[in-house]
N, C-alpha and C positions, 0 to 999 in steps of 0.2 A: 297350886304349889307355892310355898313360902321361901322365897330363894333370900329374906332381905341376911339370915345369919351368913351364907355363902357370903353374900358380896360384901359384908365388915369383915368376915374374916380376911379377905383379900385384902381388902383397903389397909387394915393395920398390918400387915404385915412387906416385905422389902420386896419389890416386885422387878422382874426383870423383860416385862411382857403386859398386856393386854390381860382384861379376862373376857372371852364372849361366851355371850350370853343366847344361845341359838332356842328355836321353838317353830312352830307350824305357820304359817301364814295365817293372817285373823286369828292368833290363837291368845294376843291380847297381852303380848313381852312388855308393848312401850308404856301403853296403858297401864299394866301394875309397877313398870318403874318407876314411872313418872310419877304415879297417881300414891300411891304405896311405897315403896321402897325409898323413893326420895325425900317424900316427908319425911319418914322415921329418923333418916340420916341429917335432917337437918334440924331437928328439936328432939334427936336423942340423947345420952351423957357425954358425947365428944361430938358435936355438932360441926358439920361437913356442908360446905354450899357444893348443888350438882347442878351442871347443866347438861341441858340433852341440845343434841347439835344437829339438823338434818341435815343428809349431803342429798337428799334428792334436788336436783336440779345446777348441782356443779359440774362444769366443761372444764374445770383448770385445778387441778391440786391447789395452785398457786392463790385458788378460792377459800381454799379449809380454814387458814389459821385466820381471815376475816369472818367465817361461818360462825369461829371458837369465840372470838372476839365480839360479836353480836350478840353470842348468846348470853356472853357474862355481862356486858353491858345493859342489855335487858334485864336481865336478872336480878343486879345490880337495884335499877332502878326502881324496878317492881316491889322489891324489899324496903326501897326506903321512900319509896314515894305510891305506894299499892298501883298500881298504874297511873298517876296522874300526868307525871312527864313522858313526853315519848322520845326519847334516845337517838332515834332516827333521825329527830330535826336536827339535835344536837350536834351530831355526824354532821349532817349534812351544812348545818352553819358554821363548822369547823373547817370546812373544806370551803367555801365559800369565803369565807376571809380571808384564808391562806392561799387563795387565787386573789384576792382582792392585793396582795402585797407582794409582785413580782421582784421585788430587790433581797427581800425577807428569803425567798426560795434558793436565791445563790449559796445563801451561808446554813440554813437548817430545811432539810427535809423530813417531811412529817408524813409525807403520803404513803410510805409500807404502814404507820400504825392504824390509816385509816381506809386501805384500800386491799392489795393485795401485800403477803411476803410471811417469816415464819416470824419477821419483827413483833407482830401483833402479840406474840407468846410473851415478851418479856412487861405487857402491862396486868398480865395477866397472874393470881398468884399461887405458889405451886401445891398449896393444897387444897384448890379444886378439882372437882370429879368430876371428868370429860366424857359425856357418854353421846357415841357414837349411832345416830339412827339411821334409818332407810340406803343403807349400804346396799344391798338388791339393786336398790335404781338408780343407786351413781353408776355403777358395772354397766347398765348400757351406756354413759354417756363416757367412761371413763377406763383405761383398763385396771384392772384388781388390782396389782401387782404395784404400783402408783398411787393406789389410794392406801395400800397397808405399807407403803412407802413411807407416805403420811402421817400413818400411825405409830412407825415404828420411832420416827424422829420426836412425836411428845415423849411415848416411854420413855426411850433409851437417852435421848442427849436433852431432853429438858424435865425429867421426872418426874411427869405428871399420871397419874391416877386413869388410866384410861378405859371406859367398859366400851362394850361392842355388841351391838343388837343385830341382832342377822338370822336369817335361815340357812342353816348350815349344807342341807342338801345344793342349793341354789347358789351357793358360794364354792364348794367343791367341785361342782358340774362346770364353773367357771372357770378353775382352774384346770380341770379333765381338758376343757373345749382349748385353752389359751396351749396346755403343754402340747395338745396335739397338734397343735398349728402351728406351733415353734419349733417341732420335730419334725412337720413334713417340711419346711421352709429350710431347715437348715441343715438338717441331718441326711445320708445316705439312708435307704432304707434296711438294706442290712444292718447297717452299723447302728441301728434306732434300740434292739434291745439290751447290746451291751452297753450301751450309756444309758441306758433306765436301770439297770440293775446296779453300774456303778455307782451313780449319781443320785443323791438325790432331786427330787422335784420338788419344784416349786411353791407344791402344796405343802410337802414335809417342811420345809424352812418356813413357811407362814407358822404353821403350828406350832414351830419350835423358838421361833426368834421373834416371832411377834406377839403370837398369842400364848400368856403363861398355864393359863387355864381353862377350863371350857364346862359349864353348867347346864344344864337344858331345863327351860321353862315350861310345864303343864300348868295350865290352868285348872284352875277346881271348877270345872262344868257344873255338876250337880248342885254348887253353890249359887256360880253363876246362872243357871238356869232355876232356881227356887228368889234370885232378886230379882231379872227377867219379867217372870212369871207375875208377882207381885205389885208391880212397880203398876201395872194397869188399875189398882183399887177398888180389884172385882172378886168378893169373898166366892162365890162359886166357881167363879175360872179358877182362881187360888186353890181351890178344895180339891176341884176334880183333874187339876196339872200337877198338884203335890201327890194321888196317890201313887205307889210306888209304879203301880203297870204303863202310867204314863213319864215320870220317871226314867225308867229302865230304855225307853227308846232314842233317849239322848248320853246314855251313861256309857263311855267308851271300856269302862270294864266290862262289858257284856260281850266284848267283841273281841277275840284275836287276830281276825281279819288286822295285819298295822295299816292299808293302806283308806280305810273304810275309818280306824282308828283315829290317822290326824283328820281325816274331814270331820270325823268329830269334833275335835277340839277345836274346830271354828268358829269363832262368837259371832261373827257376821251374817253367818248361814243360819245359826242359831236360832237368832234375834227375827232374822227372818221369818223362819220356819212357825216362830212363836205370834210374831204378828200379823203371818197369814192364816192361821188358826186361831186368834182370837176376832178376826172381822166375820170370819165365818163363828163363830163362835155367838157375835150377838145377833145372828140371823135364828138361828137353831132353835129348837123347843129344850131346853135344858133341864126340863124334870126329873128328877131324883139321877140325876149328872153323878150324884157322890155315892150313887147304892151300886155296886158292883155286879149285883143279881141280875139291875133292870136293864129294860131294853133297849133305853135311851143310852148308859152307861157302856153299852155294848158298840153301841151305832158312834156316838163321841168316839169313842176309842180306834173304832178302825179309821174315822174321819182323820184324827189324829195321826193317825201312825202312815196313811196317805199321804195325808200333805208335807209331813214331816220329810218323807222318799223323796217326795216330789220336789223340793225344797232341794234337798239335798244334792240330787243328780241336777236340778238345773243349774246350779250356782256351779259344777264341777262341767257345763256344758256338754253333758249327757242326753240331756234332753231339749227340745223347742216344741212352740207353740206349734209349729206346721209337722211335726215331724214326734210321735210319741215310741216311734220303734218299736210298732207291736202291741206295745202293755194295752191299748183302748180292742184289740180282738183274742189277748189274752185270758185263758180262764180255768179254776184250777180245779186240777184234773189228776187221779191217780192210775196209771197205765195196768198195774197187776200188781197183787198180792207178792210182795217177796217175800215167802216165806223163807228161803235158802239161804239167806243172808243173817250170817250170824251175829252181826248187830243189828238190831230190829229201829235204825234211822231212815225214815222215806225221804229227809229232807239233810243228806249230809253235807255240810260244808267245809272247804277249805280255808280252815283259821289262817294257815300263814299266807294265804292268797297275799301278794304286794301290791297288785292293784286293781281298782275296780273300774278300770276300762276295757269292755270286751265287745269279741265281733256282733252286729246285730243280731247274726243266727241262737248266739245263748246271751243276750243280753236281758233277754223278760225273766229267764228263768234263773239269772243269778240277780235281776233286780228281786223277787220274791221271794229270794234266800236271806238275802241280805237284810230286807227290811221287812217281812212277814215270815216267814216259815223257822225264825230263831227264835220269836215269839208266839208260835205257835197260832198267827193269827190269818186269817183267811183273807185273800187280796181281793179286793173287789177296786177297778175303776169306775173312778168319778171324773163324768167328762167336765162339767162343770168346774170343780176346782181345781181340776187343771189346766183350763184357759184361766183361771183364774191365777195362777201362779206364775205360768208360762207367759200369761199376756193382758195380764188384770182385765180379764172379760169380767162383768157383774157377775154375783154368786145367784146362780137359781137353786135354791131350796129346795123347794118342791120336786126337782127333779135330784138333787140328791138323795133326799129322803125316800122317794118312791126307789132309788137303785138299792138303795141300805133294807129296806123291807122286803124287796123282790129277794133280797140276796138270801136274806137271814129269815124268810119266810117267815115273816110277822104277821100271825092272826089275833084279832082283838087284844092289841098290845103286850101280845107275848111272842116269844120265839116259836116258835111249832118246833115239837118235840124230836120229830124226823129230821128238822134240821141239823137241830144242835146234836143229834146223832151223827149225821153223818159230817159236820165239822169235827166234830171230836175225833173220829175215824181218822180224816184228812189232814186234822193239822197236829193232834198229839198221838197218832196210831192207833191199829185197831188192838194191839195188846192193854191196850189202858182199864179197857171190861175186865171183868174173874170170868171169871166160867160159871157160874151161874148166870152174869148180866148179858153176857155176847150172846145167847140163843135169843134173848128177850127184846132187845136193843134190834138186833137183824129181824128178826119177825115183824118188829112194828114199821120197818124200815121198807120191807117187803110189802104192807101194806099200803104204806103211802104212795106208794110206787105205784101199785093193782088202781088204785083208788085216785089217780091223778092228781094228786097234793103240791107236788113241786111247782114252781113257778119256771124253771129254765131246763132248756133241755141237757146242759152240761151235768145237772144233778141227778138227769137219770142213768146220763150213761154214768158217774163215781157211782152211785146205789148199785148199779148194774155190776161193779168189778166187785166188791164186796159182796153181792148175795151168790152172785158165780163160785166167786173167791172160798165161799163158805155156805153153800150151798147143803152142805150134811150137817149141820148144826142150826138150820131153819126147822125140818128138815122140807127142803123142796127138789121135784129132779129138775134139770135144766129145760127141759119143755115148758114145765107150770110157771118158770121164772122167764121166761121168753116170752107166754101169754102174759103175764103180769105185767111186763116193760113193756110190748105191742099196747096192752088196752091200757096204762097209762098216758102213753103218748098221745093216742088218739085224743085220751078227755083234754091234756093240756095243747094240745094244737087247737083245738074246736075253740078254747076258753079263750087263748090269747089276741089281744086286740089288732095286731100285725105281725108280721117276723121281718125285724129289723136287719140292716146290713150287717150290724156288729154280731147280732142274733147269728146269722147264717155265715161273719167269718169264723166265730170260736169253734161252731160245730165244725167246719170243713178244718180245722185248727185240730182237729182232736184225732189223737193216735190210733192206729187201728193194726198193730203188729199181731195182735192174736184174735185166735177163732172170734170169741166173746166180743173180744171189742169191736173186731171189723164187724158184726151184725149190729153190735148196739150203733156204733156208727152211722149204718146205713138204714138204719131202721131210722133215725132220725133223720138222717137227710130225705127220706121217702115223705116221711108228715111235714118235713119244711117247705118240699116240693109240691107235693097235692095242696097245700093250705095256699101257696104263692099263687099258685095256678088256677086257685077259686077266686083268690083276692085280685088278680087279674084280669080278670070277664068284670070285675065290678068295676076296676079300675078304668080298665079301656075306654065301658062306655061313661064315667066321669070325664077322662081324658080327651076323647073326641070334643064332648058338651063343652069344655074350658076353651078346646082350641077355635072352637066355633064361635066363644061370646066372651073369653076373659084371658085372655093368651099371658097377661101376666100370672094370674094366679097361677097358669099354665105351666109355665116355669118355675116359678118357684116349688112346685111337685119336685123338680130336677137339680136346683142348684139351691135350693135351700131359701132361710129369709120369709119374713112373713110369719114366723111360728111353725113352718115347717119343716120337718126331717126330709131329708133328701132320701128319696124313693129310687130304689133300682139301678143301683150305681152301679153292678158288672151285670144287671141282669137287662137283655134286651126286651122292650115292650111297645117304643116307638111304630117299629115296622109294622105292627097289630093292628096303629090306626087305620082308619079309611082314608087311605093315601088318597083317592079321589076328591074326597072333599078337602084334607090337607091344602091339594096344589089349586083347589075354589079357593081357600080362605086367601093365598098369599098374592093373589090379583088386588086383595083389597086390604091392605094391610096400612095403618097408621105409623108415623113417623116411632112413636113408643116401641108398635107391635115389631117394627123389623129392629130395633134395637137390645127388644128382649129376645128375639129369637138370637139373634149374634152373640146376647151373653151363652144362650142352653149349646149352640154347635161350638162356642171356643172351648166354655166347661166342659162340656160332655166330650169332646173331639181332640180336644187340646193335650195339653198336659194330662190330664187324669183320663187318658183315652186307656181303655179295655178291651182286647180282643175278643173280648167273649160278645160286645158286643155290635162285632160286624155284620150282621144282619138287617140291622140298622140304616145300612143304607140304601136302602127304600125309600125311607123316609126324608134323606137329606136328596132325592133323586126327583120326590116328590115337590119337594119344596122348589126346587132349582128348574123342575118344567114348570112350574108356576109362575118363576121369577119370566121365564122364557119367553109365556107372553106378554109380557108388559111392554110398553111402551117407555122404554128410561128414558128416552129424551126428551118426555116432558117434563115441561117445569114444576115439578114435586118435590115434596119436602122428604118424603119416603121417598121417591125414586134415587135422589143424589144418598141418601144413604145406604140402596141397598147396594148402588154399585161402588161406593167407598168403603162399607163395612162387612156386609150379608154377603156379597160374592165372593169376595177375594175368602174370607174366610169358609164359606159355604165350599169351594174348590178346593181349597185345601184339607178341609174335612174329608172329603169326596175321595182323593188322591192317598191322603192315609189308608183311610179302612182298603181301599183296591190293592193295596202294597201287602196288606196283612192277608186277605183271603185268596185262594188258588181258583185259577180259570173256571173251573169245575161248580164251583159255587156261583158264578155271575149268570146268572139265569136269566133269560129273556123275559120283559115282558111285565117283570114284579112290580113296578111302580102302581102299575092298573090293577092289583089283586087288594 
């Protein structure tokens, strides 16, 4: 927004007040006055000198009119000498002489021109334009009411030009907080609303006596975000950031949401969002980035519209690196057909929503409103670039890209046809077919399903609510669509490499209000269960071998590190070991080995403790008759560790899980089983 006609009109005309100039936080006020508006005013047809004045960091009004004073003299200087003199010594060799001459001090004092007082005003001359910055962060050092004190005495009794950069929310809230506290301190509480009604406050009189006008600054995002963009001197980043689809996810016209609105208008966040997606940017395979058909332009684009979220809620401290509230077991899912709903929107939002802090419970589902489901775009987390934004962890590729193919079920470099069905279904409706396409489209949809095509199990229970949902336009009855989902499921549990923790929280994550879904539901949690429980006989005996000959690599099964996923985090499988040879090994344990076991019982026992698995403790019962016989008073390097670290922790492990399970469960005996 081009506000410089606003602020000549003010300037030439008789003012009897302030004009501020209010706008968003980071949304880039001082920057276009300073940067913009102040040149034009100073090499335009009536050429105007402006200083901008910060009061961030004044304790004393009694500060200002030497802040005013610095600034012109700077300024001064700069213009006739391009910075070569610095002003400062100046100053300060003025003051320094004038201490050198104590008889001189009796008859003339100099020090309000050069220190504090409102003296400084009259070196100054009066058609300069005084503009006012970081007003916000004097308020904490200073009260409001004192600094537009301040401002009222240039206006009004020395009639100067004066602008005022501020955020107007955060100046009003101040005055809210200042009148409420001057109300309970001094006022009856009865007698509090007949002097607000009669009276005006203190806000109204700032508005009125101090400030004569009041403008609001938007920036041109879309401009600012196309120089942005550019300024990196990379013709493909440039191509595939300028077209419009990437574009539209920084354009705050797309939004009536206002409070999602000013976080747009924030260049800082911006700037960000843009140069955390171009480091990832020169990792990526960027072929044919600019053809909108391809698969790569598909896979860019949700990466994009990711980081871009990501960006955005952590800069508004919505989100942290330890802490993603859900979105990493989130995953999208259509509960049932509404047909009853007479606007045919799956994904309605509240434009005038004010803000976009909410309770965790609907926090993932209005983050995928906000930043996917108005675009029509399907959410897929990337753990990877979000340690990366959350906590600049290095970008792994390779595992981006594998999550973007699984997502969008990419065969020999194309989308598979079932997919892009049933995104279309999920994120632009299933009205978007004619009626010749929806039998056509569901049938093939149905096959891939029969046929085990899908890569996740989240996509068969969405196929699943849709072939239910429409079931007479296959046509199938609900039995042969129930075999079809059963012997899909089967081929993609047999196919898949593991079933990951994330794997198995979306599924337990997914809705089951009706007949259809609670089967589709359980129907997958049955293949997650029988596949765990295969992958577990193999596991065990790896686990036993490890603990027997490699107790590091042992652990890191459990707490991660080394290139691997952390296995089994609410599922018990410890107590499985041969606790017998267990409490053999830790008779002969090295200084290392009792130190990695102390990290697997804090992690696993500690903080990230799970009741699902108290079972477990067999395991720590096993280890702890082990420790039993040892000899610790000899002189061992492991000994003094295991009774500084291993026990004390090892018992407290021990005393949790006992608190969480009932009498009934403590069985005789199970350490020896």
């Amino acid at each position: 927004m081009d506000i410089y006609n606003n602020i000549v009109s003010f300037l030439e005309m008789e003012n009897t007040g302030a004009l501020l100039i209010v706008g968003a936080w980071g949304s880039g006020k001082t920057y276009h006055i300073e940067n913009e508006v102040f040149k034009r005013l100073r090499t335009g047809g009536n050429p105007r000198q402006c200083i901008r004045v910060s009061l961030f960091g004044v304790k004393d009004t009694a500060d200002i009119p030497y802040r005013v004073f610095q600034a012109f003299t700077d300024q001064e200087v700069s213009d006739m000498t391009k910075g070569k003199v610095n002003w400062d010594k100046i100053r300060d060799w003025s003051n320094r002489i004038y201490n050198v001459f104590p008889k001189f001090k009796e008859f003339v004092d100099f020090s309000p021109l050069f220190t504090k007082g409102n003296a400084a005003y009259s070196l100054i001359p009066k058609e300069i334009v005084i503009c006012f910055d970081d007003i916000e962060r004097a308020t904490e050092t200073l009260n409001i009411n004192d600094i537009l004190g301040a401002v009222n005495e240039l206006v009004e009794n020395r009639h100067f030009k004066v602008l005022l950069i501020a955020n107007k929310e955060y100046i009003d809230n101040k005055f809210q907080k200042a009148q409420s506290k001057s109300d309970n301190d001094k006022v009856e509480p009865d007698k509090q609303k007949e002097l607000q009604a009669s009276a005006k406050t203190e806000k109204d009189l700032f508005y009125e006596k101090v400030v004569e006008k009041t403008i609001v600054f938007e920036p041109d995002i879309l401009a600012i975000y196309q120089g942005l963009v550019s300024k990196y001197g990379d013709e493909s980043f440039s191509a595939f950031m300028l077209i419009s689809g990437q574009q539209a996810v920084v354009d705050p016209a797309k939004t009536n949401n206002k409070a999602y609105k000013k976080q747009l208008l924030n260049i800082r966040t911006l700037k960000f969002s843009i140069e955390h997606f171009y480091q990832l940017w020169k990792l990526v395979d960027t072929k044919d980035a600019s053809d909108e058909k391809s698969v790569n332009y598909h896979k860019l684009h949700n990466y994009w519209l990711f980081t871009h979220a990501i960006s955005m809620e952590q800069k508004i401290d919505q989100l942290k690196y330890e802490d993603d509230r859900g979105l990493s077991k989130s995953a999208n899912i259509i509960e049932r057909i509404m047909l009853e709903e007479p606007e045919p929107n799956l994904f309605e939002i509240d434009d005038e929503e004010e803000t976009i802090e909410v309770a965790d419970t609907d926090y993932v589902e209005s983050f995928k409103k906000r930043h996917f489901a108005r675009f029509k775009e399907v959410f897929v987390f990337y753990k990877s670039i979000y340690d990366f934004i959350t906590a600049s962890k290095p970008l792994d590729i390779a595992s981006i890209d594998k999550r973007a193919e699984e997502t969008f079920n990419v065969k020999n470099g194309a989308v598979h046809e079932a997919s892009e069905i049933l995104n279309t279904l999920l994120t632009k409706g299933f009205w978007t077919y004619t009626n010749e396409e929806a039998p056509q489209k569901l049938s093939i949809l149905f096959s891939v399903v029969e046929n085990g095509e899908f890569n996740d199990y989240v996509s068969y229970y969405n196929a699943a609510v849709f072939l239910f949902g429409f079931k007479n336009l296959i046509p199938k009855t609900e039995k042969e669509i129930k075999d079809a989902i059963s012997k899909g499921l089967s081929i993609l549990t047999n196919r898949i490499p593991e079933v990951s923790f994330i794997t198995k929280s979306q599924v337990d994550m997914l809705p089951a209000d009706e007949n259809n879904g609670k089967w589709v539901k359980q129907e997958i949690q049955n293949n997650i269960n029988k596949r765990i429980q295969e992958d577990q006989k193999k596991d065990i005996e790896e686990l036993n071998r490890l603990f027997e000959t490699d107790i590091n690599a042992f652990i890191a099964r459990f707490i991660g590190g080394n290139g691997n996923v952390i296995m089994y985090f609410q599922t018990p499988v410890l107590d499985k070991l041969d606790l017998k040879k267990v409490g053999e090994r830790v008779q002969h344990l090295e200084p290392s080995d009792v130190m990695q076991l102390y990290s697997l019982i804090n992690f696993r026992y500690g903080n990230a403790f799970n009741a699902n698995i108290t079972s477990e403790l067999s395991f720590l019962e096993a280890i702890n008759k082990g420790i039993d016989t040892l000899d610790l008073e000899k002189a061992l390097m492991s000994n003094q560790l295991m009774v500084k670290y291993l026990k004390p922790c090892l018992d407290k492990a021990i005393e949790r899980i006992n608190k969480c399970i009932s009498p009934i469960q403590k069985l005789p005996g199970r350490e020896g089983d």
